[in-house]
N, C-alpha and C positions, 0 to 999 in steps of 0.2 A: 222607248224607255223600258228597262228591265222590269219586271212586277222584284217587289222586295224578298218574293220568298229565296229570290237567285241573288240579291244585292243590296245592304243596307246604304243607304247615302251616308257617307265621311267615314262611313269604316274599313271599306276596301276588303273586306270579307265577304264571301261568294262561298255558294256550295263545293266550286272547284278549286276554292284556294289549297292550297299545300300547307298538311300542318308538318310540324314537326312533334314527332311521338317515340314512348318508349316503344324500343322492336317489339314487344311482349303486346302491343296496341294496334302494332300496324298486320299479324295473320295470326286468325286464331285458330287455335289449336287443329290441327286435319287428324289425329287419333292421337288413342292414349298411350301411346305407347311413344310419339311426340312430345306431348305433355309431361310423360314422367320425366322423360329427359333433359326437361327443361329446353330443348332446342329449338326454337321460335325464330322463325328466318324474317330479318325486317324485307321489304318488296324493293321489286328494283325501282318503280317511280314511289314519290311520296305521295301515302295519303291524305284525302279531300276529305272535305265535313261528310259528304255523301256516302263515305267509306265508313264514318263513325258508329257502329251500330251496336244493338246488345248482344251479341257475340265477340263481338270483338271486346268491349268492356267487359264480357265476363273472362278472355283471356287475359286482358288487364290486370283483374284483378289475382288470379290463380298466381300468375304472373309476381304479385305483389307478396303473395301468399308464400308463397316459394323464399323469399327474399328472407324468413323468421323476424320479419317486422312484426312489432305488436299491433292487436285490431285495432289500435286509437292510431296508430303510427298509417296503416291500411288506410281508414277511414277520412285521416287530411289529406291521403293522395285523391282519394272519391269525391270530398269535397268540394277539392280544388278544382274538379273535371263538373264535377254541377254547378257549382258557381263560373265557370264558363260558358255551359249549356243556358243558364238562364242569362249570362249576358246578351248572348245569340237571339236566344227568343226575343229578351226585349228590345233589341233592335230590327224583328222582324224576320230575321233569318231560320231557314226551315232550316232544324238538324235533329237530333234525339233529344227527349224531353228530359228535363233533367229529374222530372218525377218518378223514370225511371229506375235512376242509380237508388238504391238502397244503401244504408251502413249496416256493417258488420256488429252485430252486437255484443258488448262486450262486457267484461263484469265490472262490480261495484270497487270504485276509486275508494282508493287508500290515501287521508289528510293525514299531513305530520303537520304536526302544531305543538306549540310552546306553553306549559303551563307552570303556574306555583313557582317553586322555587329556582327550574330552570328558564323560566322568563323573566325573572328579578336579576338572576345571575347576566343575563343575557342584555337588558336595558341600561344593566350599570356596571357593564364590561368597560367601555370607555373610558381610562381613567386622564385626570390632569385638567389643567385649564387653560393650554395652547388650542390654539383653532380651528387645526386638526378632529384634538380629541371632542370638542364644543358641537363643530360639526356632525360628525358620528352621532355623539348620544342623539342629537338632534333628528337626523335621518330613521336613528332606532326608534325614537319615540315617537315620529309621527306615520313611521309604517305601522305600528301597533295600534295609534288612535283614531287612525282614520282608515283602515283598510287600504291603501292605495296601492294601486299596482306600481311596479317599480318606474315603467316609463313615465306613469302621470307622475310622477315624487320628480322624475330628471327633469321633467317640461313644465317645473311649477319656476315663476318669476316671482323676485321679490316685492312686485305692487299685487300678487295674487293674493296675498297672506294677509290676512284682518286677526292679530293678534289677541286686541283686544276683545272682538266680537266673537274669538273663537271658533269659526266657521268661514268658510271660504268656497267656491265655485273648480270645478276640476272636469275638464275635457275627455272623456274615457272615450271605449271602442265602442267606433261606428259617432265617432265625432255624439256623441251623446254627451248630455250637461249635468252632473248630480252635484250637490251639495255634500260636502265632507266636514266632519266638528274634531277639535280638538280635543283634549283632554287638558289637564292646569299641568300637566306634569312635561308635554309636548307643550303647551304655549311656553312656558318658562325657560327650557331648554332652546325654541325656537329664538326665545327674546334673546338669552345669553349669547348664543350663537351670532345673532344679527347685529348685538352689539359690539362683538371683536371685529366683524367685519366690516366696519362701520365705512372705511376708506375704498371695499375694494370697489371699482364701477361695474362692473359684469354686474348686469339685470338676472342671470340667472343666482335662484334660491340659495340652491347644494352646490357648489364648486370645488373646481380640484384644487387642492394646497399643492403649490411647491414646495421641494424638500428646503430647507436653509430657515437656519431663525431670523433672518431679515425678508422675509419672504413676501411680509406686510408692507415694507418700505414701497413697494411697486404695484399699485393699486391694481393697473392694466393688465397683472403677469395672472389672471385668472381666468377658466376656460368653465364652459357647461357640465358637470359630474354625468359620464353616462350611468346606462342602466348597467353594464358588465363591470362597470368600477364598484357602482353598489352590491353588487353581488358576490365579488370578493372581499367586499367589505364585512357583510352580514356573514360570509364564510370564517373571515377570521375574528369574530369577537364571540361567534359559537364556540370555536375551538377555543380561544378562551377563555370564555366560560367554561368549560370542562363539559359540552355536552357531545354526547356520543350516543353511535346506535341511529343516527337522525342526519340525512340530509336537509342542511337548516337555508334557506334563499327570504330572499325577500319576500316570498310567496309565504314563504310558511309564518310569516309575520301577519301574512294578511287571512292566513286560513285560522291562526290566534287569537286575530280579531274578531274574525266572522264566532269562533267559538265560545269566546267569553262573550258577547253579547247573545248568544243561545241558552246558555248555562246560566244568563243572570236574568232570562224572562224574556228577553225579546222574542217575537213571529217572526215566521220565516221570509214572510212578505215585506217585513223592516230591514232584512237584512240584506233580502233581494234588491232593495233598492238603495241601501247605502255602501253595498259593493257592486253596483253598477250592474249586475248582472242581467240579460235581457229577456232571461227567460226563468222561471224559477225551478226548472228543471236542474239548472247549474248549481242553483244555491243546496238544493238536495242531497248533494254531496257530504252535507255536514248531520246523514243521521245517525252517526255515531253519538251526538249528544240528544237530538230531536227522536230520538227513538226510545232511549234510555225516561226520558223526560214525559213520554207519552205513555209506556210501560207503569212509571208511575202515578202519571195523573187518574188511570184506569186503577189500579190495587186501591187508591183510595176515594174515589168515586162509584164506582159500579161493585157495590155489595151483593155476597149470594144471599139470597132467600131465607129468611131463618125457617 
């Protein structure tokens, strides 16, 4: 029998299996003068796990560097190369540790978010009372009340939703479970919405309308709303709404959320956990208002000495 440092059992990975890598992975750099050239010659056989080492990842990354990708842009390629190093380990396989790779450090993220009078303009862009329009506002209004990322909004069913109780259960990333609350402006909008679509059967919530005013007559004729339909969605009711200057997505719906509940007293540890975030490192990103907020609480707290 192999010892596992050479073979996990059902994975079929071995120190000598052959990966397939960028050429920039497989020889690193023999001088600078190489390097500057960018000419990085892939080998004639393919490299093994036992090839993998921190030379070579550091021409990976120069490599990546070279590329004018942003360091966040850098950083999901490193990732993705350490979240496979720790598959390895945890199947037992000896390779490089994934404790190894480092991220690039990068600066502080820039939220675009929605306030005042361009989020009024923006929630009640959807005009009319076709099923289409009922929809929409629906979508708008509950990416705002509840923070949800676009895919949990396309993977919500309609026995998911407890209108009346105002709160409901939502599957986010890394299969995690959080509770999500509406607001009376999102239940209402939702009720409206659920009651035009009273005939169609598609279990999913948000669905695609067909174009035609009998559209309704064919219950069956309705499909799941992806996340890229919602995002040209929330593209065009920005634009008409007249806002400008702001790349607006369903993200920025949810960084509106995360910001009005900062602005109106909530911890950053409530907010952590009602955008699902796993780290509160993530949630940080919003100290444009937590900073503003803390600046204050100090001017009137902490008096100098008379």
């Amino acid at each position: 029998m192999k010892p596992r440092t050479e073979r996990s059992s059902g994975t079929g990975v071995s120190r000598e299996t052959p990966l397939e890598v960028s050429p920039a992975l497989a020889r690193p750099r023999e001088s600078a003068g190489r390097a500057a050239s960018n000419e990085v010659e892939p080998p004639v056989e393919k490299p093994t796990l036992s090839d993998l080492t921190e030379e070579k990842v550091r021409a990976f990354r120069v490599w990546l560097n070279r590329k004018s990708l942003s360091k966040q842009t850098q950083n999901y390629h490193v990732i993705a190369l350490r979240m496979f190093l720790k598959f390895l380990a945890h199947k037992g396989i000896d390779a490089l540790s994934a404790e190894r790779l480092e991220l690039a450090k990068t600066g502080a993220r820039e939220v675009d978010f929605l306030e005042g009078e361009d989020l009024e303009r923006m929630l009640s862009a959807p005009k009319g009372n076709d099923l289409r329009a009922l929809r929409d506002r629906a979508i708008l209004e509950t990416l705002f009340s509840t923070g949800m990322r676009v895919s949990e909004l396309c993977a919500l069913d309609i026995d998911h939703i407890n209108i009346e109780k105002g709160e409901f259960a939502v599957r986010g990333k890394g299969d995690k479970i959080r509770p999500v609350f509406l607001s009376y402006h999102s239940r209402e909008t939702i009720r409206d919405y659920m009651n035009a679509r009273a005939v169609i059967v598609e279990k999913a919530l948000f669905v695609r309308v067909p174009r035609g005013k009998n559209s309704l007559n064919n219950g069956n004729n309705f499909t799941r709303l992806t996340p890229r339909s919602v995002q040209r969605l929330v593209q065009h009711y920005a634009q008409k709404a007249g806002i400008v200057g702001k790349h607006v997505s369903p993200h920025t719906l949810r960084h509106s959320f995360a910001t009005d509940l900062l602005r109106n007293g909530a911890d950053l540890r409530s907010v952590q956990e009602m955008l699902g975030h796993s780290s509160i490192t993530t949630t940080q990103i919003y100290t444009h208002v937590t900073n503003p907020q803390l600046k204050k609480v100090h001017e009137k707290f902490h008096k100098d000495p008379e």
